[in-house]
C-alpha positions as CSV (number, residue, x, y, z in Angstrom):
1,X,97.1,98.7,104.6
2,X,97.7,98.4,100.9
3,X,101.2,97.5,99.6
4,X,102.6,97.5,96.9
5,X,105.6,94.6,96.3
6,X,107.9,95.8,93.4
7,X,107.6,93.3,91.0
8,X,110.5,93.4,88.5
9,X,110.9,89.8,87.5
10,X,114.0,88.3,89.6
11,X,114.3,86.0,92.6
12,X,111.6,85.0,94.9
13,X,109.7,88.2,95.6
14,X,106.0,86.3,95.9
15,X,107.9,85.2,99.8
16,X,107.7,89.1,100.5
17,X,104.0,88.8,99.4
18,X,103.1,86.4,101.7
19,X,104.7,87.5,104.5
20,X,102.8,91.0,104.3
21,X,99.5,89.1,103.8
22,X,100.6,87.0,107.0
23,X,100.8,90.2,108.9
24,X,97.4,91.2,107.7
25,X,98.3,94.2,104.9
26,X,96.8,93.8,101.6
27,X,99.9,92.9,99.9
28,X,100.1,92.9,95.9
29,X,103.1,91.8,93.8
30,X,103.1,94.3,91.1
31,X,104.7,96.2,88.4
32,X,101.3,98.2,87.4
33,X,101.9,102.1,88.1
34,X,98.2,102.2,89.2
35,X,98.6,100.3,92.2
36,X,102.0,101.5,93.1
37,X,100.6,105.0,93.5
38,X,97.5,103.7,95.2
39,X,99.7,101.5,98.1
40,X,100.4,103.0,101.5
41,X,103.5,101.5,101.3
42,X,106.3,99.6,99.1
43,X,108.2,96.7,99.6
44,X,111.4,96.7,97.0
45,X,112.7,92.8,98.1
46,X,116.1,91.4,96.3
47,X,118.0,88.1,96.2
48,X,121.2,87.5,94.0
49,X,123.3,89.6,92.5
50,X,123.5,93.4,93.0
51,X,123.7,94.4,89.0
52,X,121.5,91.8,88.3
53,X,119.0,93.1,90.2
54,X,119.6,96.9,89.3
55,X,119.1,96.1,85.9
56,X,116.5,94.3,86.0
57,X,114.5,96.9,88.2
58,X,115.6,99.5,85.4
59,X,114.4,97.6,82.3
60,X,110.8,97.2,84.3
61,X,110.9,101.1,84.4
62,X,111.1,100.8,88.4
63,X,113.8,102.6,89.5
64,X,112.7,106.1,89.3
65,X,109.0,104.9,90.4
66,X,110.6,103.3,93.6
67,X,112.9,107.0,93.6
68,X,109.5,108.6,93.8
69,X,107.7,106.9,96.2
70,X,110.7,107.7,98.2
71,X,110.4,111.4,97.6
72,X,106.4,111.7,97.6
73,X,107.4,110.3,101.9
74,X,105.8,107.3,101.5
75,X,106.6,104.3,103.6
76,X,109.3,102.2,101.8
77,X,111.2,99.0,102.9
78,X,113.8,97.4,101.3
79,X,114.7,93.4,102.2
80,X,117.9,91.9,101.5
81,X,119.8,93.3,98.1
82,X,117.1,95.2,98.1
83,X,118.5,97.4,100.7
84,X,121.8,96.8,98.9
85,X,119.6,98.8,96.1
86,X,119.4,102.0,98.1
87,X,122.9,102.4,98.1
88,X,124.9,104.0,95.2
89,X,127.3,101.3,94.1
90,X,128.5,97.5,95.1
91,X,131.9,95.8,95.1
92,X,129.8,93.1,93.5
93,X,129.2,94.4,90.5
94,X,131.6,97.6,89.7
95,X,129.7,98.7,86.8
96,X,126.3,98.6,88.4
97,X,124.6,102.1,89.8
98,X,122.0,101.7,92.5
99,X,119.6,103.8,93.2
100,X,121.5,106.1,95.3
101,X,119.3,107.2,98.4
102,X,122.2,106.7,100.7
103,X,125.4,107.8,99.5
104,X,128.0,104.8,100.5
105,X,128.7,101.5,99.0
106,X,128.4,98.3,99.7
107,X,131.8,95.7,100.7
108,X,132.3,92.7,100.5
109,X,132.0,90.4,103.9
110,X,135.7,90.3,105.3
111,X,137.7,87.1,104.5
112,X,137.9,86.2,108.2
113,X,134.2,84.4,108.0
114,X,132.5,82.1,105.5
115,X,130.6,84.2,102.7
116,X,128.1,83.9,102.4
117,X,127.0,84.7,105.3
118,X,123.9,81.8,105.7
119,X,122.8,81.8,109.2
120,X,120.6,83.1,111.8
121,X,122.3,85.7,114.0
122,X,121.7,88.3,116.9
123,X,120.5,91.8,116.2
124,X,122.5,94.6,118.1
125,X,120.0,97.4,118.0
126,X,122.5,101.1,117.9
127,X,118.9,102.8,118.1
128,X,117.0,101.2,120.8
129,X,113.8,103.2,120.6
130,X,114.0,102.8,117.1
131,X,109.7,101.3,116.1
132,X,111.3,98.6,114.2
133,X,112.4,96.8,117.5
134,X,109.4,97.2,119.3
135,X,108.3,94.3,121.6
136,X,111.3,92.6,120.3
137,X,113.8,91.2,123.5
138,X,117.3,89.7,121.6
139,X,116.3,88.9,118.7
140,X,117.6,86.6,116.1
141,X,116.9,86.7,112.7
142,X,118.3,85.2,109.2
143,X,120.9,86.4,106.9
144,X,121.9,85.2,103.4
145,X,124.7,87.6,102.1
146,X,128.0,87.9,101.1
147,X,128.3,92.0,101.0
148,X,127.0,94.5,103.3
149,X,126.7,98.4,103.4
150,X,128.8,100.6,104.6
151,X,128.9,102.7,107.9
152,X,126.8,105.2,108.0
153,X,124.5,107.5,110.0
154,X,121.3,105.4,109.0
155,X,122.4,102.5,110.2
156,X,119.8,100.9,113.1
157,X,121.3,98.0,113.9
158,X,124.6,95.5,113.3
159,X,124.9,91.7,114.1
160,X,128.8,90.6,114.8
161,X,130.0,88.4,111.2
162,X,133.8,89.1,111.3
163,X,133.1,92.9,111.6
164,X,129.9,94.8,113.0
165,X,127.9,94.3,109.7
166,X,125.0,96.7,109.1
167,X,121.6,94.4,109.5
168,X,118.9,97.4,109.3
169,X,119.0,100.9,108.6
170,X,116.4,103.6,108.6
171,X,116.1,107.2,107.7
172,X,112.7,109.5,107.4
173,X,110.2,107.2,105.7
174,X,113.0,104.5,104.5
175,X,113.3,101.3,106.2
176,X,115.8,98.2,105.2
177,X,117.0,95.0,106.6
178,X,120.1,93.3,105.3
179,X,118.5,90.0,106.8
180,X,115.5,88.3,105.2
181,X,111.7,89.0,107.1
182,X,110.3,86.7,105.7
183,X,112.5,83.9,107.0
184,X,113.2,84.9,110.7
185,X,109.8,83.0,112.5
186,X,108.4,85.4,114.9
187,X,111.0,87.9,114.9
188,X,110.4,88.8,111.3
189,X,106.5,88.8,111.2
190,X,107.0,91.3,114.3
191,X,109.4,93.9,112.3
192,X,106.9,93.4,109.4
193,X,103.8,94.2,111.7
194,X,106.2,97.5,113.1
195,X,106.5,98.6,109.9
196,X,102.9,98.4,108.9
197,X,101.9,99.8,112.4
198,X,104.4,102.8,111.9
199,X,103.7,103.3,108.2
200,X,99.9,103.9,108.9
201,X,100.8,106.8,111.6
202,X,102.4,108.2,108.5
């Protein structure tokens, strides 16, 4: 599998990379059109701040390319803020506009719990047959966030922070995890292989 890691210049998005390469995909972390349209799939990743990362994904010229690959029904995951991406707006950054693929917003984590949110927790799957669960029994995986989207009918699964926080979400070929992948051990490398697995059925 060839995929395509958007790379537009913030955070640590050679961890995506790697993780993809771990799970066997031939994973490239790139901002070159050419190998965007020749992936199979495309990873948009995101740490820090929401507006930060919108603009910085808009001055590489990414936003509509990710908006595409979306549209063409390509396999597409978002990790972190990056699923925070897919949503039109965030608390975080009022003036920011995401990309818009689900059309809710993103709150801020209530002010019951710590925030950020920096832990591993348990994933309550609300769709149990859903492929990104498969062969997965209770699993725990690892969150760094202080905002989270809201409700909505693509949400997969929660994990209890103070409220029932949307942790993963899917929808036709979109897939994205509030949690981090990449940093969840065995539990993560397994949703990364489901993707893969599910995006080459595609």
């Amino acid at each position: 599998m060839r995929v395509a890691v958007l790379d537009y210049g913030i955070g640590n998005l050679r961890s995506a990379q790697k993780a993809f390469e771990h799970v066997g995909a031939d994973a490239r972390l790139t901002a070159d059109l050419g190998d965007i349209a020749a992936a199979d799939a495309v990873v948009l990743p995101g740490v820090g701040a929401f507006g930060a990362c919108m603009d910085a994904l808009r001055s590489c010229e990414l936003d509509q390319v990710a908006l595409d690959v979306i549209a063409e029904g390509r396999p597409f995951i978002g990790i972190c803020v990056g699923m925070q991406m897919l949503y039109t707006a965030s608390e975080e950054s009022a003036d920011a506009k995401g990309l818009g693929v689900f059309d809710r917003g993103i709150h801020m984590l209530p002010g019951t719990v710590k925030r950020p949110q920096m832990q591993w927790n348990r994933l309550a799957p609300t769709v149990n047959d859903h492929p990104m669960f498969r062969g997965l029994d209770d699993p725990w995986v690892y969150f760094v966030h202080s905002y989270a989207a809201d409700p909505g009918e693509e949400v997969i699964a929660t994990c209890d922070y103070g409220e029932a926080v949307a942790a993963a979400v899917a929808l036709n070929n979109v897939w994205a995890t509030q949690f981090h992948p990449e940093k969840s051990a065995t539990t993560g490398m397994t949703i990364l292989r489901n993707f893969l697995t599910w995006a080459n059925g595609k």
